[in-house]
DRENVODREN-508487 format. One record per residue (C-alpha): x, y, z; residue in three letters. Coordinates in steps of 0.1 Angstrom, whole numbers, plus 5000, padded with zeros to 4 digits. Each point is the difference from the previous one (the first is absolute). Example, Ala and Ser with C-alpha at 12.3 -4.5 7.8 and 13.67 -1.06 7.14 Angstrom:
! DRENVODREN-508487
512349555078ALA501450344993SER
//
This chain:
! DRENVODREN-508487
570686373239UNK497550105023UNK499350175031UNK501049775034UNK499250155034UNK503350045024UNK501049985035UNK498250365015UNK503250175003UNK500750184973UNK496550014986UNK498550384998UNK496550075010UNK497750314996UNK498650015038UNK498450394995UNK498350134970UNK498550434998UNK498750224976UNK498950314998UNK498550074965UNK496850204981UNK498649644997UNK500549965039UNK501550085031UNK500249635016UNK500549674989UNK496149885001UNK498950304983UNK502749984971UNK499049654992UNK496250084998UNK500550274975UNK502349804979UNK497649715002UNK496950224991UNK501750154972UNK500350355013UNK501950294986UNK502450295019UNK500650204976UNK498350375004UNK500650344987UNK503050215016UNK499050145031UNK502750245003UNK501749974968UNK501550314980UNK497150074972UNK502550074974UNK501949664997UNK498149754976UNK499849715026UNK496450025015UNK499849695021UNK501449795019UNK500049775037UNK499850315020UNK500749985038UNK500950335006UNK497650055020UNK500949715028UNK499350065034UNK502749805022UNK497850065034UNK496749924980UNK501949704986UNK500649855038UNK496950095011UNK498549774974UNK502449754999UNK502350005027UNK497849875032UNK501949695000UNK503850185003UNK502049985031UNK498950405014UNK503750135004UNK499949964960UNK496750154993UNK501250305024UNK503150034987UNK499350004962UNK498250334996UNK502850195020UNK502849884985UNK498450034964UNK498250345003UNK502450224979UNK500949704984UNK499050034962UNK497849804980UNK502449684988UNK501349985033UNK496049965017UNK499149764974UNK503149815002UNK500349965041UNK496049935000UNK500349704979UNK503649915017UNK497949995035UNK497449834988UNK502349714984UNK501849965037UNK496650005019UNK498949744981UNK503749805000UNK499149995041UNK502450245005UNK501350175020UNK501649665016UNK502949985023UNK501249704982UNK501350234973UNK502650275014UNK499950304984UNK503449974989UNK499049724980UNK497250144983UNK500750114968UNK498350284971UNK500350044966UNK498250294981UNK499449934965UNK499550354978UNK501550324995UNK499150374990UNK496849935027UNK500250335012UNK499850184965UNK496650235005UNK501350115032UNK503150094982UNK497750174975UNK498150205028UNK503150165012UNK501950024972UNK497150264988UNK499750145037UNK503850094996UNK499050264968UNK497850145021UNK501650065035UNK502749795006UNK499850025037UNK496749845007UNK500649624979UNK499449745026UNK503150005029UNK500249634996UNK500450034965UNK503949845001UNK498949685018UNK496549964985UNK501250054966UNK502249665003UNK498649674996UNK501849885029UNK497550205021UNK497249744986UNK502049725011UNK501750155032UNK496450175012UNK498449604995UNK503449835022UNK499150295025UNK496349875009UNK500849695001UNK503349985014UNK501849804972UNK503750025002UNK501749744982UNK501650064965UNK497450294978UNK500350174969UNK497950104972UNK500349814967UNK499150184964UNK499249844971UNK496850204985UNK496949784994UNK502049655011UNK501250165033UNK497949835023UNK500849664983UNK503550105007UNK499950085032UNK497949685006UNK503349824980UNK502250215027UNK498249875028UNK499649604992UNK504250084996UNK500150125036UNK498149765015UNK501949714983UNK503450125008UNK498950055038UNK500550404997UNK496850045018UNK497149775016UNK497450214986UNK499550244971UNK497550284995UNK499450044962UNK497950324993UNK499450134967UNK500150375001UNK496850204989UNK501150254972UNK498550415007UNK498950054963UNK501650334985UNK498550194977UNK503750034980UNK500449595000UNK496549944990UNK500250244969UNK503249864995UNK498549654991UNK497750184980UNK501950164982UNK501749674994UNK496849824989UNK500449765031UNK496350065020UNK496950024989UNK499050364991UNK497349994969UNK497349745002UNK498649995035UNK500550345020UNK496150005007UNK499649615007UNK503249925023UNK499249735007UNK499849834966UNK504050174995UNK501649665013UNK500149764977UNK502749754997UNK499749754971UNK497050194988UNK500350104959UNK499250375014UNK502750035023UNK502250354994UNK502250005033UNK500449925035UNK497750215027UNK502750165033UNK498149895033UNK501350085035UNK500149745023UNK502349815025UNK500949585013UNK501849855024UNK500849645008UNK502349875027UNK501849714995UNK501749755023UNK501749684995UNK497549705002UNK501949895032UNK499950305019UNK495950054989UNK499449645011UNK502150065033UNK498050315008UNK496849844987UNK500050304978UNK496749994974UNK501249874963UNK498350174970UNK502649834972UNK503649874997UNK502350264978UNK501649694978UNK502150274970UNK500950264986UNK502150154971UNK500550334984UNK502150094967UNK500750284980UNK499750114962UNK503250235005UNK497550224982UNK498950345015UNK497250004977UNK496549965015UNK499249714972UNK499149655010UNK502849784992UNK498949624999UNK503449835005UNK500050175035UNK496749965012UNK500149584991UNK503450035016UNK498750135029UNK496949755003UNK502049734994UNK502650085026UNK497450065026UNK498649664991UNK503749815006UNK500950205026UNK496649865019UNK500649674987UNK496550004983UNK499549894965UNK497450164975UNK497849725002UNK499350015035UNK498950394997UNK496350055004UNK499650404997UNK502150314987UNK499250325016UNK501550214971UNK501750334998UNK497350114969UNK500850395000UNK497150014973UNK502050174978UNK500149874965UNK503449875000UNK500949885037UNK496649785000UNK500949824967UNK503449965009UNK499349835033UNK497349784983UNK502649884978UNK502549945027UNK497349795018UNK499949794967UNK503949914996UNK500349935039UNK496849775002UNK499049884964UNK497249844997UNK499049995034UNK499650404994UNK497050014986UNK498449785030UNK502050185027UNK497550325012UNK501850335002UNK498150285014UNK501150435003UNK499450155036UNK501150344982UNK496449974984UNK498650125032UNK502450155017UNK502650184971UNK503450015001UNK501250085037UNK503150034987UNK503249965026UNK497249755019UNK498449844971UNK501849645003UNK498850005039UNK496950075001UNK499649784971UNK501949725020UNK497250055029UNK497549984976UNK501249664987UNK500849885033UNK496450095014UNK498949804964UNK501849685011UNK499350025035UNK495850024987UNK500149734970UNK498750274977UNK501750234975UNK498850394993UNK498250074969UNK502150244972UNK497850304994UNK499350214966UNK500049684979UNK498150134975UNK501949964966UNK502149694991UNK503450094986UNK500749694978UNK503549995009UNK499550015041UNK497849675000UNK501149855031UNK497549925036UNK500150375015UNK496549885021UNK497950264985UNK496950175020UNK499649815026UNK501749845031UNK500349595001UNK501149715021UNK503249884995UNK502849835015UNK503550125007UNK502749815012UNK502650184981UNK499750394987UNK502250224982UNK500450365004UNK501450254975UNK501550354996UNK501950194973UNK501350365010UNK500950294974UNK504149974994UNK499449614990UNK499749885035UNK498149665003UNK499149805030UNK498149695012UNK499149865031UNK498349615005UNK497649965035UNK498449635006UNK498249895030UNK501749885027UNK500449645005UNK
//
């Protein structure tokens, strides 16, 4: 059984897309390094020397009032004022986050008085955001416990990356934050079709939460054999390479998305722009705490997103895939691919955003979701970097080198977490 359109009410539409990411810092921009090929993984800037991690999709360095300068001319002023005050002390996850958040309801044609506050929702999707500025203090405190930062019991908290994004732009409806490690974005995107189709809001902000890199965390993963650490600490950007036979772990990158969704009905009635209809989503478990791939879950997960959007696997055109590049987690997913779409696998292209942009971690399934929506909106698909040695058993369409036309009607988009959390989410055009 295939996919039928519906009556409009009901149907869930992604009226706002934002990111803020080392491969851009706007929608335009994001797409034209993905379609030329273009890496954003660096050195450290500001990294702690002793940890083995090296590189990584740095942003530490982001400039919120540089950022509007550049981008911004086209937001309402009271936001563009507003912004750098109310984010000043605000630390790094929390600029990242709200930046990409206001960017997402700018281009949504917000603000609108056809959606009350009350009835605008936000979901957070991440958790632990806040951990280097946790770090910071936590080593101030052995020093002189009277000078860590004053704000240090609110800004600690997640909810101050969700409430600090409500604050600008004056969303009051239902909001929390939603963790689920790498698939948390996906989840909260699953949380948000739920509110919208039970009539719990008339709009929802998603926004996947930029994670503030510790040096702790990242030498945990190490440690673990989970990033990349060996092969390419003086050629970053040959270090993400999903699919690839050299592949030896996933790269971190910072980075933040936001979409806002709306019920088709309420875009149309607004004449709200349309970027892509939300159709599914699923998410299952391993009941495994073990950060190992399971198969079972992840074809669960695909295959619920696919039923719950009413799609079948023939009518998919594209997967954006999770494809960590670590050794396991891309062979695993291949495989899933395989039992959910047979034959049709091997003619179905499936291409890594991570191979440009790393792992952004707690925002990884977002800005991956912009990225395939900005694909189906343009008829073309982003090229997989770092292709450069075949593994025999990873022998599926990962559009290798270079950018090409291609058209998307339906796409798939997935992401697996640490703690066996899976997730997928279908988008089509709108009909």
């Amino acid at each position: 059984m295939g996919y039928e359109m519906g009556a409009d009410n009901g149907r869930v539409v992604i009226t706002g897309m934002g990111v803020v990411t080392p491969l851009g810092e706007c929608l335009s921009y994001y797409l034209e390094a993905l379609l030329a090929g273009r890496s954003g993984i660096t050195r450290w800037k500001r990294m702690e020397a002793r940890i083995e991690s090296k590189i990584g999709g740095d942003m530490s360095d982001f400039d919120l009032e540089a950022h509007l300068a550049r981008f911004g001319s086209s937001y309402p002023a009271h936001l563009t004022q507003s912004a750098p005050k109310l984010l000043r002390a605000t630390p790094l996850s929390g600029r990242l986050t709200a930046a990409a958040a206001l960017q997402a309801y700018v281009d949504a044609g917000l603000p609108d008085d056809r959606i009350a506050p009350e009835r605008f929702g936000h979901v957070l999707g991440g958790h632990n955001l806040n951990a280097n500025y946790i770090f910071d203090n936590a080593r101030q405190l052995a020093e002189e416990p009277e000078f860590i930062e004053p704000l240090f019991g609110l800004h600690s908290l997640d909810t101050d990356v969700l409430s600090v994004t409500s604050e600008l732009l004056n969303l009051k409806g239902p909001s929390f934050t939603l963790g689920g490690a790498c698939a948390s974005s996906n989840l909260a995107l699953l949380t948000g079709l739920d509110m919208l189709r039970a009539k719990r809001a008339d709009a929802v902000l998603v926004s996947g939460g930029a994670i503030d890199l510790d040096p702790v965390l990242l030498q945990g993963w190490a440690i673990m054999n989970a990033i990349s650490v060996r092969s390419f600490n003086d050629d970053p950007a040959r270090a993400s390479r999903p699919f690839d036979a050299l592949r030896e772990g996933f790269v971190p990158s910072q980075g933040a998305g936001a979409v806002v969704l709306e019920t088709l009905e309420g875009a149309r009635a607004r004449s709200a722009p349309v970027h892509a209809e939300l159709l599914g989503a699923a998410s299952s478990s391993d009941a495994s705490r073990l950060p190992k791939a399971d198969l079972d879950g992840q074809v669960r997960a695909i295959r619920g997103a696919l039923r719950d959007a009413g799609v079948s696997p023939d009518q998919v055109d594209y997967v954006n895939a999770h494809a960590t590049s670590t050794p396991m987690g891309d062979r695993v997913e291949v495989m899933a691919i395989k039992q959910v779409f047979g034959e049709r696998a091997y003619r179905l292209p499936v291409n890594a955003t991570k191979s440009m942009l790393g792992h952004c971690v707690m925002s990884a399934a977002l800005v991956e979701l912009v990225a395939t929506v900005l694909q189906m909106e343009n008829d073309v698909l982003h090229p997989t970097i770092n292709q450069e040695q075949e593994d025999p058993e990873l022998d599926l369409d990962f559009v290798p080198g270079e950018a090409r036309q291609h058209k998307i009607r339906f796409a798939l988009s997935n992401a697996f977490g640490f703690g066996g959390l899976n997730s997928s989410v279908i988008v089509g055009q709108t009909r």
